[in-house]
C-alpha positions in Angstrom: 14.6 19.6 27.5 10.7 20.0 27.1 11.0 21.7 24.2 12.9 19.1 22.7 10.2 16.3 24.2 7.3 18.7 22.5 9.5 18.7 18.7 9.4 14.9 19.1 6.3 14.6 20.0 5.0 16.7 16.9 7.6 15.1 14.9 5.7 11.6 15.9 2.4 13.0 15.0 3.2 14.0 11.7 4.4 11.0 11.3 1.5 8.9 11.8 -0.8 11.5 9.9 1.4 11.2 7.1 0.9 6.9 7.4 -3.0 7.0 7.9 -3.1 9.4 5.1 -1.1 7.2 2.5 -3.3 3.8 4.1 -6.5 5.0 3.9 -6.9 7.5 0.9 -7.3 5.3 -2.0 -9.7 4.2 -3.8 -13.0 3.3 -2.0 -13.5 -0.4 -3.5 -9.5 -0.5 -4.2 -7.7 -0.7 -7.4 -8.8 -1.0 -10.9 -8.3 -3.8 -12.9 -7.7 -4.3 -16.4 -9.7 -7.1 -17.7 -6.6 -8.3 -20.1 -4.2 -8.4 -17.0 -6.9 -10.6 -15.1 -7.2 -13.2 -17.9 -2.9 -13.2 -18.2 -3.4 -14.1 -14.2 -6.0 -16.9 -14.7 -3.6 -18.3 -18.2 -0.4 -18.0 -16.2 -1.9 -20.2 -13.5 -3.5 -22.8 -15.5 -0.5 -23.7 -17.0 2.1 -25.9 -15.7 5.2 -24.6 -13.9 8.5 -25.9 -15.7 11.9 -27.0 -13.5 15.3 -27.2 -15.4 
């Protein structure tokens, strides 16, 4: 029974390493952006929305 406790236990661990790892490895001041997709953004907003 403790063993099994123990495998879950590392189980869990490796777990949560493998989440902090993945959240906090990128970039240091986040991802890059293209300066063409940023002016598509600011465009796409500016213009009105159309319903059918």
């Amino acid at each position: 029974m403790g063993l099994i406790l123990l495998e879950a236990l590392g189980a869990g661990i490796v777990f949560i390493l493998i989440i902090w790892w993945t959240m906090f490895s990128g970039r240091k001041r986040g991802e890059l952006h293209d300066e063409a997709d940023a002016d598509d953004d600011a465009a796409a907003s500016k213009e009105p929305s159309r319903r059918d």
